[in-house]
Structures are given as structure tokens and as C-alpha cells.
C-alpha positions as CSV (number, residue, x, y, z in Angstrom):
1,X,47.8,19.9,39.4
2,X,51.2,21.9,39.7
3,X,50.9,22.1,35.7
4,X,47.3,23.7,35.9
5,X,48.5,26.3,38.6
6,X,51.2,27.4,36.8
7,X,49.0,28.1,33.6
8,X,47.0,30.1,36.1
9,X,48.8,32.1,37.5
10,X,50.5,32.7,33.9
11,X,47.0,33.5,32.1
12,X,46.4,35.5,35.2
13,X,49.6,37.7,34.4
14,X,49.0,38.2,31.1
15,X,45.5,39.7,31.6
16,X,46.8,42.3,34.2
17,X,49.4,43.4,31.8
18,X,47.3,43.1,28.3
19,X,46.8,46.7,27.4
20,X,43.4,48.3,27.2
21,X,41.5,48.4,23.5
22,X,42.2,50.9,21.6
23,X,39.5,53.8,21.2
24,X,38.1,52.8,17.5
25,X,38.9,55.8,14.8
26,X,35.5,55.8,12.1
27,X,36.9,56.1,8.8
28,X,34.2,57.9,7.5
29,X,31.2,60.0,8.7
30,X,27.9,60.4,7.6
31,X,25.6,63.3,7.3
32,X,22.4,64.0,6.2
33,X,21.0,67.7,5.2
34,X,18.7,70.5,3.2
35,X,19.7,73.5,1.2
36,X,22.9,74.9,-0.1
37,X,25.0,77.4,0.8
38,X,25.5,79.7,3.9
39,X,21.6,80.7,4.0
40,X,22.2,84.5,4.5
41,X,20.4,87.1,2.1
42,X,18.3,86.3,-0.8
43,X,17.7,82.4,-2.0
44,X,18.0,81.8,-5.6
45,X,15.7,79.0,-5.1
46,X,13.3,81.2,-3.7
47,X,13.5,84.3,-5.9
48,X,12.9,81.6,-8.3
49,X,10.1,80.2,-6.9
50,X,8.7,83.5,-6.1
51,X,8.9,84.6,-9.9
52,X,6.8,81.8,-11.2
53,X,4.1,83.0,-8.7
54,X,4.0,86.3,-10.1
55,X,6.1,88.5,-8.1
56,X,8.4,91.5,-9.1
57,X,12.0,91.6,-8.8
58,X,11.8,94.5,-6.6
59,X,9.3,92.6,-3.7
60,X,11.5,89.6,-3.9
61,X,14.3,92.0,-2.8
62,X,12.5,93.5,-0.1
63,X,11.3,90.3,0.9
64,X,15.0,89.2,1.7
65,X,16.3,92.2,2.7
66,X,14.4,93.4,5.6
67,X,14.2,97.0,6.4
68,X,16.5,98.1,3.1
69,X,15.6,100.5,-0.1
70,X,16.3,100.1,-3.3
71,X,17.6,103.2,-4.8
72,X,19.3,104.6,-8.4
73,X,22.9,105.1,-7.8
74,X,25.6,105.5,-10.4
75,X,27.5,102.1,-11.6
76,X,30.0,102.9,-13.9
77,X,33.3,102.4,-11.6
78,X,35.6,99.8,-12.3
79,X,36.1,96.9,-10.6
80,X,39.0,95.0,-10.3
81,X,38.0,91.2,-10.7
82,X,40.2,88.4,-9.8
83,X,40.3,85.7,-12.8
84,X,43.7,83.7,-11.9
85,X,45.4,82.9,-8.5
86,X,48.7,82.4,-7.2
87,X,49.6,80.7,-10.7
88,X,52.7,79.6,-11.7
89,X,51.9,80.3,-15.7
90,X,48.9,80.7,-17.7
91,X,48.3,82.5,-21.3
92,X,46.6,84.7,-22.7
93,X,45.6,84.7,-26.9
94,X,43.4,86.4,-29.2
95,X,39.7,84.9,-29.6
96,X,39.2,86.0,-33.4
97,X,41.4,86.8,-36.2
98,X,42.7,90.0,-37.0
99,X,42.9,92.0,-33.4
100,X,45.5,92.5,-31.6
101,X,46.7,92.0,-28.1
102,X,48.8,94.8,-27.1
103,X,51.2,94.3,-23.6
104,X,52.5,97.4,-21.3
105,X,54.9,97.7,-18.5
106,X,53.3,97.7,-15.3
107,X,49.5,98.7,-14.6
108,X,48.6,100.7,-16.6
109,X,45.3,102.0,-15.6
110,X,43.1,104.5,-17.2
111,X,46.4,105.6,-19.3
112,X,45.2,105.8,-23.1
113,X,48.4,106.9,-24.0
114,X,50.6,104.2,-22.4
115,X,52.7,102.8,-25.4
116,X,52.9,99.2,-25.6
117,X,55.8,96.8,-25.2
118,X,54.8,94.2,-28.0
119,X,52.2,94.5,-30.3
120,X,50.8,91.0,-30.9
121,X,48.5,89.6,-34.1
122,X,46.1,86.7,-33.8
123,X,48.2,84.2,-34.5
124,X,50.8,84.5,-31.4
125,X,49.3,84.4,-27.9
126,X,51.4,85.7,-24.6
127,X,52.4,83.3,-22.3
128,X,53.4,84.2,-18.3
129,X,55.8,82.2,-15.9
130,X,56.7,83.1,-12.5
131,X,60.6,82.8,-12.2
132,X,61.2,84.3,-9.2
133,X,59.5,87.4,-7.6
134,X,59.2,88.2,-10.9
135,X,56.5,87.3,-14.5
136,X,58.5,86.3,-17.8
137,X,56.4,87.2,-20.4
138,X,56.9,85.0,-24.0
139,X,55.3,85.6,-27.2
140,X,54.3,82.6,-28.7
141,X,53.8,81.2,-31.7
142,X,52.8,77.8,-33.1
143,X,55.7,75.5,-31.0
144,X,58.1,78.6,-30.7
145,X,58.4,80.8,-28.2
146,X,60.7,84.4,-27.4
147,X,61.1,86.7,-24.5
148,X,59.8,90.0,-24.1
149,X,60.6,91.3,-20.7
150,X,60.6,90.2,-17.6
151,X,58.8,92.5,-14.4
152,X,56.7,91.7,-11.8
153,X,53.8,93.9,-13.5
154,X,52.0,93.6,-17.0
155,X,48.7,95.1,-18.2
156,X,47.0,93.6,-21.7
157,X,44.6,95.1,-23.9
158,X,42.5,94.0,-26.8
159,X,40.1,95.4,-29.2
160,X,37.4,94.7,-27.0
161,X,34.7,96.4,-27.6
162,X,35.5,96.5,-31.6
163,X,33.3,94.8,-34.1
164,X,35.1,92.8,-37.2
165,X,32.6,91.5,-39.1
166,X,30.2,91.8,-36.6
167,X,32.5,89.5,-34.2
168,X,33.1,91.0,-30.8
169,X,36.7,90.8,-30.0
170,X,38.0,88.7,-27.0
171,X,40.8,87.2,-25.3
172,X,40.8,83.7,-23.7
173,X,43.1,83.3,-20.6
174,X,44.0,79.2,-20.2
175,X,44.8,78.7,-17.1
176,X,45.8,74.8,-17.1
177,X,43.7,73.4,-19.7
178,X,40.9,75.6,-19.2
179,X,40.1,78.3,-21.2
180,X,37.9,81.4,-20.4
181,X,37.2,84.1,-22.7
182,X,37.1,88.0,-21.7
183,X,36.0,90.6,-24.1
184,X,35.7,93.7,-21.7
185,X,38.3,96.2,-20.2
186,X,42.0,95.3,-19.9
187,X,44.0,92.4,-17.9
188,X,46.4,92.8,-15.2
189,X,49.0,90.7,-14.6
190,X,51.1,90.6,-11.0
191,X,53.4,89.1,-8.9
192,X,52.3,88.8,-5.3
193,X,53.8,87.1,-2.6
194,X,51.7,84.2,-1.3
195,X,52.2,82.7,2.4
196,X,54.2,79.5,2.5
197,X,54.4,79.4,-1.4
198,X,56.9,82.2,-2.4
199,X,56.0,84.3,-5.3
200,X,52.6,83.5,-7.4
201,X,51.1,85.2,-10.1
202,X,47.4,87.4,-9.7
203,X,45.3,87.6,-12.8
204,X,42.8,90.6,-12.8
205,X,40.0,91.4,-15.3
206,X,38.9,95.5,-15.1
207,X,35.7,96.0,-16.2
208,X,32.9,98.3,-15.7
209,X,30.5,97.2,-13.3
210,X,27.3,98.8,-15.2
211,X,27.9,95.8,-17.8
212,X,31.3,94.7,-18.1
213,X,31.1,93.0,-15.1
214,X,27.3,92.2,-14.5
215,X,27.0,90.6,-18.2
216,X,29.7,88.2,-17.1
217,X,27.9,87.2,-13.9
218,X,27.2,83.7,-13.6
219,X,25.4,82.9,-10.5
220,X,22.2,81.3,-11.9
221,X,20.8,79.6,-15.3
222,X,19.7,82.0,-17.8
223,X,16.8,80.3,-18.2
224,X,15.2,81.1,-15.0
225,X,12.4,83.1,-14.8
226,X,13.3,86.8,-15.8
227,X,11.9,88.3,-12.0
228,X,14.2,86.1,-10.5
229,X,17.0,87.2,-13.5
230,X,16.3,90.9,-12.3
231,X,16.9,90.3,-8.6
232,X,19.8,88.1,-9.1
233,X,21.5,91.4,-11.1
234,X,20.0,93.9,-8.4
235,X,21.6,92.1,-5.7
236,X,25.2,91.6,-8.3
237,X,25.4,95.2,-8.8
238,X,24.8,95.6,-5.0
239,X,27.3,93.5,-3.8
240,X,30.0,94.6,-6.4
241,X,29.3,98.6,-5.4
242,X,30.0,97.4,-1.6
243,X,33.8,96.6,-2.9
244,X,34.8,99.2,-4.7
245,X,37.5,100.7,-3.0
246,X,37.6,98.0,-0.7
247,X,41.2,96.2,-2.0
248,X,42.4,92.9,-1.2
249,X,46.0,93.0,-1.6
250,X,46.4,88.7,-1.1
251,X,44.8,89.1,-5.2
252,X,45.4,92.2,-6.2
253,X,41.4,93.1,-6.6
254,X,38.3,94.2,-5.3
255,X,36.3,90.5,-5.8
256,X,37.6,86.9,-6.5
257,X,35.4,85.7,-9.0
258,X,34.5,82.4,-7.3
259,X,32.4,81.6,-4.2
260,X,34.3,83.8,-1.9
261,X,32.3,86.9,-3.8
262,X,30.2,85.6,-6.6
263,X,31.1,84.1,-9.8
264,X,32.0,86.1,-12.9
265,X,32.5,84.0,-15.7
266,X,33.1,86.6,-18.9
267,X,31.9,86.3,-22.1
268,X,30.9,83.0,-22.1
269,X,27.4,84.4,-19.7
270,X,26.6,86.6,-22.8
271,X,27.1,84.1,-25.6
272,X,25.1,81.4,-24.0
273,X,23.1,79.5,-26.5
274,X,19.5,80.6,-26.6
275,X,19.5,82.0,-23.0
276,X,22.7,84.5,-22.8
277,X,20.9,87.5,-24.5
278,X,18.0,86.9,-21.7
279,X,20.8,87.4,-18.9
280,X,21.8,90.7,-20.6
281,X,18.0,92.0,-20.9
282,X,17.8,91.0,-17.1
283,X,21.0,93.1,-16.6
284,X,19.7,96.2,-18.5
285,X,16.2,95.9,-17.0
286,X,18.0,96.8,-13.6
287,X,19.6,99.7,-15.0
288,X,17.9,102.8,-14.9
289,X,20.2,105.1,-16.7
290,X,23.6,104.7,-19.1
291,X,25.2,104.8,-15.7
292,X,23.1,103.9,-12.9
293,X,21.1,101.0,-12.0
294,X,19.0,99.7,-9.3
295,X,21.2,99.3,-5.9
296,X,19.7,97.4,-2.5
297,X,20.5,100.1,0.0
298,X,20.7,101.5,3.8
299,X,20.8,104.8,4.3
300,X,21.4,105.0,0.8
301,X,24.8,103.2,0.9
302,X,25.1,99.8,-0.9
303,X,24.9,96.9,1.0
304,X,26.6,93.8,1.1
305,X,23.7,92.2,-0.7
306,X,25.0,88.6,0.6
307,X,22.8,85.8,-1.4
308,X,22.4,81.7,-1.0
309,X,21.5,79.4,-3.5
310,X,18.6,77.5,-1.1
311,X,18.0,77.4,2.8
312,X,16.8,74.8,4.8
313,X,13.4,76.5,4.9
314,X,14.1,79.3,6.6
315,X,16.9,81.7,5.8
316,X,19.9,82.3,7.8
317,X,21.2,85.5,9.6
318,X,24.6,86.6,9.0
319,X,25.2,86.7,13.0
320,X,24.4,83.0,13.0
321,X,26.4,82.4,9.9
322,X,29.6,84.7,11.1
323,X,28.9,86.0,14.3
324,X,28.4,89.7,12.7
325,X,25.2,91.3,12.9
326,X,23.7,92.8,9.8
327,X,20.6,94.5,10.0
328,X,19.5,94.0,6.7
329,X,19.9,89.8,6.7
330,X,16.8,88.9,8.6
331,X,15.7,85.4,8.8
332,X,12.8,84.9,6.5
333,X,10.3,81.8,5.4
334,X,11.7,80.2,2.6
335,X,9.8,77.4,1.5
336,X,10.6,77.1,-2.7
337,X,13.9,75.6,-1.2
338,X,12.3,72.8,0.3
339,X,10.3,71.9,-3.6
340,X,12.0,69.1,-4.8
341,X,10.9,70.3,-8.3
342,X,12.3,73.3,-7.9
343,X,15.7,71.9,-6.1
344,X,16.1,68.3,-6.7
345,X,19.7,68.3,-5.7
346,X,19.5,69.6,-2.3
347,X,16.1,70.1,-0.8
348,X,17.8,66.7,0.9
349,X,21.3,65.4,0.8
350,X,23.8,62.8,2.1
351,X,27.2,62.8,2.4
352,X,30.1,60.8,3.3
353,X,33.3,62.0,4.8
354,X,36.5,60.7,5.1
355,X,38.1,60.8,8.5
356,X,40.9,63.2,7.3
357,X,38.5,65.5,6.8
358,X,36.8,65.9,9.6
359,X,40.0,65.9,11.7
360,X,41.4,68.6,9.4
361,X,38.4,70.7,10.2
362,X,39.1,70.7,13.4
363,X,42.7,70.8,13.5
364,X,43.4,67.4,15.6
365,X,44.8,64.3,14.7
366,X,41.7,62.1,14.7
367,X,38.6,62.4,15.6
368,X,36.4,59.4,17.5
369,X,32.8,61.2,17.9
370,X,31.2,64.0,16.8
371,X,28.1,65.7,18.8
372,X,25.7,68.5,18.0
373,X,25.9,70.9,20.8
374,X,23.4,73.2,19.6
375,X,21.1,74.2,16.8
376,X,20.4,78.0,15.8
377,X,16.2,79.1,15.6
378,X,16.9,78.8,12.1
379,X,17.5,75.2,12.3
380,X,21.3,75.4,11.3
381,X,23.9,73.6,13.2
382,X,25.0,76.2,15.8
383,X,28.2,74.5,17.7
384,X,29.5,71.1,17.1
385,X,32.4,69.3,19.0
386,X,34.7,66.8,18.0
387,X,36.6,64.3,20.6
388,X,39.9,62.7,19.4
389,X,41.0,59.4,20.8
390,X,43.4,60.9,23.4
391,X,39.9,61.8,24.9
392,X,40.8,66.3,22.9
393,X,37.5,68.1,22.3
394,X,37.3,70.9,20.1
395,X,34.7,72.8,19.3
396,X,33.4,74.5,15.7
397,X,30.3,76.7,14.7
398,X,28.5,75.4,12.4
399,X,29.2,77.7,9.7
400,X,32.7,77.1,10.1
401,X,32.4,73.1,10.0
402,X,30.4,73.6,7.2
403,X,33.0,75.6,5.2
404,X,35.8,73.5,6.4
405,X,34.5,70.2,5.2
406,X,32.4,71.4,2.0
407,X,29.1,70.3,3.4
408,X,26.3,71.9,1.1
409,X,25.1,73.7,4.2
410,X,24.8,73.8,8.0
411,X,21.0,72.3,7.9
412,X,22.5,68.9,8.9
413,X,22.0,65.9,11.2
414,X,24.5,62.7,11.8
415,X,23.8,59.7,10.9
């Protein structure tokens, strides 16, 4: 009996003190959606769909964006398009034989009497390294390499809008091992400094926007219906006029030419087997003089002609999306993004996240549960909280998660 009490009274002790279970931490989390994108503006699912029922590039536009005009206004400016950033080293070569690449000092600009540095051929390319605050710049040749200079500033120009033998001259900028040719304006070269990084290297292109720039625009397939080709360059040349004179000194230029503006992919839009010279007609359809084209306006000042590639149904408004009202980005029907012939990726889509993700978003160690607090009339994901194990909420818009974590949009549920 004294042998059983004792065990008791032991097992009884070592209850009181065993510590409470740990709060479990999900290793991944599961979502379920609709659409891509942020929502706002024009859907290129739906100016799609539109087109194949008939309509005109101008009453897709309209349809979009509520309450705006769409005037003639001159296009010609330069733009200043971001093609490399906060790069170490990348080079630049001639795309066919016989041009040459010619370097210069500094930015050069408009300056068509600047006299260059080096004077390149075909068969050397230019290489950059950051070393320092400051670009090296290294003509190279097969396996040999030489200095040229070393400053913090470089321009480049080709022949670029000389024929040879009816070849277009170009330059292709690699860029890791990826190469992108370029066969309009002159490049820019720059050392910036970049937070937490030191020195990095900016890469613009300067083109034209009139056609320099819009003929490199790659936002949607070519082969799309040429309505929905004309809208998609309406609402290009829009956006791009909004910029101009709007620098962003982190790269150096008016528009990256990724996501965070719209993608601009140079000459390889134009050259595009069967469908690149259908792009360009769409591009000069919208134009309406030599120098002017057709501009989505308000009081007959561009606007930000934001655009999605599909909703969840029912487009977004930017003061759901950012918390900043614009007039002209009314939420509208938009049912072509919910045709799974028309967009078998994401009229639905599930996704797995990993755990560091999610806590990353919202800036906690760990996160235990997640909860929908809200949902926009739109049917986007308003507010959504996180709770970490030590019992921490934080809360995100939806927008913001969205962005955060690469979801394909805010139309989401958990699963």
C-alpha cells in the first residue's frame, strides 16, 4: 500500500508540473480563389471577351473607365524605362554584324554631338561591373577583356533605327543568362545607391513612347483579338503619359518594366513569329497622327489607366485595392473572367503556402490561424488577421496580403 501511495502522490506531481501543449504551428496554408491581379481598371480577360462579341476598342475603354474621355494628345516624349536593377554586372553586344555600339561619359541625353569614349564593332560587346560606387566598363572580346573607364555614369548607342540589308539594328543586354534585345533609343547605365545593399547598377532603355516604347509592350498575346489589341495600347500609352516627368530616383526612370508599371519587353514584341506585326498594327491603329495617339483622359489630362489581367467577376476599385480613391476606376461587371475557356488558369485556383510566408507577410514570427475579417462589395478579401502562437494579432488588407504572399488575387477563401 505504502508503494502505491508513493507512486501517487509522484504521478500526481508530475502532472501539476508537466507544462501545457504547445500551440500547434501549420506548416502550410491553403487557399482557394478567382481572377488575377489587383482587379482595378480594365480586364484583359474582359476586353478580350468583349472583342470576340463585337465591341470596339473605344467602348471597351469606356466601359472600364467610368466617367473618362478619350482624347488625341501628343506622344512623342521620351520615356525613361527601367530594363536592369540594382545589378552587380550585365553586358551589353551588338545584335547583327556590322553596327556599332558607341559608349559616352555620363548621360548623355538628347546631345547628337556628344563624342564617344570607345567605338565598338560587332564582334566585341561591353561588359559593366559595379566596383564600388562606381561602373567599370570592359570591352570584350571573345575570352579577352580591357578597360575603358571607370564612372558612375555611361550612355550607349547603336544604329538603331538603320537598316543593313534590311536587318534592323539591335543590342541585347544579358543580364545573368538572359538576353533581351533593344533596338530603339539609347541605354543608360548608373550607379545608384540601393538600401541595405551598397552601390547597384540601374539599366534604362529611352525610347519614344509613340512607338519605341508601345511596340515593345508586352502585356498580352498578340494573338488576341485586335479590339482588345487596340485597348490594351490605348490604355499603355495612357499609363506611360501619366509618368512622364514623374522620376523615380530608387531606378533612375519614369517606369520599371515589370509588374510594378507594365511590362516592356523590346524588340522581341515586334519580331514575334506570325503575331508581332499584328501588335504593331494594333499600336498604330491607336495613333492618330505621327505624334499623337488616342489617350484615356480626365479633364483632358492622362490618367493612370491602371489595368488587371481578370477579376473575380466584378472589377475592383482602386480605394479597395490601395485605400486611394480614383474616380475613374469604378467597379464594373466582369463576367469573361469567370469563362474558363477564356481563362483556364485562374477563373479558379489553389494554392499552398509555406508557413514562412505567411509569417513574413505579416511581419511576426509564426503564425497559428488566419481569419477573414471582412470582404469588400466586390467580393475581395478586405482585412485579414493573423494570430501567432504567443496569442500576437496582426492585421493586413487584402490587397496588401495578396501582394505580400504572391497570391494571384484577393478573390480568396481558406481552406
Amino acid at each position: 500500500m505504502r508503494i502505491f501511495k508513493t507512486f501517487f502522490v509522484l504521478f500526481t506531481v508530475l502532472l501539476v508540473n508537466a507544462p501545457a501543449q504547445a500551440t500547434e504551428v501549420p506548416a502550410t496554408f491553403n487557399f482557394q480563389g478567382t481572377g488575377y491581379g489587383h482587379g482595378v481598371g480594365l480586364s484583359q480577360i474582359g476586353a478580350r471577351g468583349m472583342a470576340l462579341a463585337g465591341e470596339e476598342a473605344d467602348s471597351i475603354i469606356s466601359y472600364y473607365y467610368g466617367g473618362t474621355q478619350i482624347s488625341s494628345l501628343a506622344d512623342d516624349q521620351n520615356l525613361r524605362v527601367n530594363i536592369g536593377h540594382y545589378l552587380s554586372q550585365a553586358t551589353l553586344k551588338s545584335g547583327i554584324q556590322g553596327s556599332i555600339l558607341n559608349l559616352y561619359v555620363g548621360d548623355v541625353g538628347d546631345d547628337l554631338l556628344a563624342i564617344p569614349t570607345a567605338s565598338l564593332t560587332s564582334k566585341s560587346g561591353i561588359s559593366f561591373l559595379q566596383q564600388g560606387s562606381k561602373i567599370s566598363a570592359f570591352s570584350v572580346t571573345g575570352k579577352n577583356s580591357q578597360l575603358i573607364g571607370t564612372n558612375t555614369t555611361w550612355s550607349v548607342r547603336w544604329s538603331g533605327t538603320r537598316y543593313l540589308e534590311g536587318v534592323p539594328s539591335t543590342v541585347s543586354l544579358k543580364i545573368n543568362s538572359k538576353s533581351v534585345k533593344y533596338r530603339y533609343g539609347q541605354i543608360q547605365v548608373k550607379s545608384v545607391k540601393a538600401p541595405s545593399i551598397g552601390h547597384r547598377m540601374e539599366i534604362t532603355n529611352t525610347v519614344r513612347i509613340h512607338d519605341e516604347y508601345l511596340f515593345g509592350v508586352g502585356e498580352v498575346p498578340s494573338s488576341w483579338p485586335i479590339q482588345a489589341l487596340i485597348a490594351q495600347g490605348i490604355a499603355s500609352r495612357s499609363y506611360a503619359l501619366s509618368k512622364v516627368g514623374v522620376p523615380k530616383r530608387a531606378c533612375d526612370c519614369n517606369v520599371y518594366n515589370n509588374i510594378s508599371d507594365q511590362a516592356f519587353v523590346g524588340y522581341s514584341k515586334e519580331i514575334e513569329p506570325i503575331y508581332g506585326p499584328i501588335w504593331r498594327a494594333a499600336i498604330e491603329a491607336s495613333s492618330t497622327s505621327e505624334i499623337t495617339g488616342k489617350v484615356i483622359t480626365l479633364n483632358n489630362v492622362p490618367i493612370t489607366a491602371f489595368f488587371t489581367s481578370s477579376s473575380g467577376g466584378q472589377t475592383e476599385t482602386s480605394v479597395n485595392a490601395w485605400g486611394q480613391e480614383r474616380s475613374f476606376t469604378p467597379s464594373v461587371a466582369d463576367p469573361y473572367s469567370q469563362d474558363p475557356l477564356l481563362n483556364p488558369r485562374f477563373f479558379t485556383w489553389n494554392r499552398v503556402l509555406d508557413q514562412a510566408i505567411i509569417a513574413k507577410a505579416f511581419l511576426i514570427t509564426d503564425v497559428v490561424a488566419l481569419t477573414i475579417d471582412s470582404r469588400n462589395s466586390t467580393g475581395t478579401v478586405a482585412t485579414i488577421t493573423a494570430t501567432s502562437s504567443d496569442g500576437k494579432t496582426t492585421k493586413l488588407r487584402g490587397e496588401t496580403f495578396r501582394s505580400r504572399t504572391q497570391l494571384p488575387s484577393a478573390w480568396f477563401n481558406l481552406i
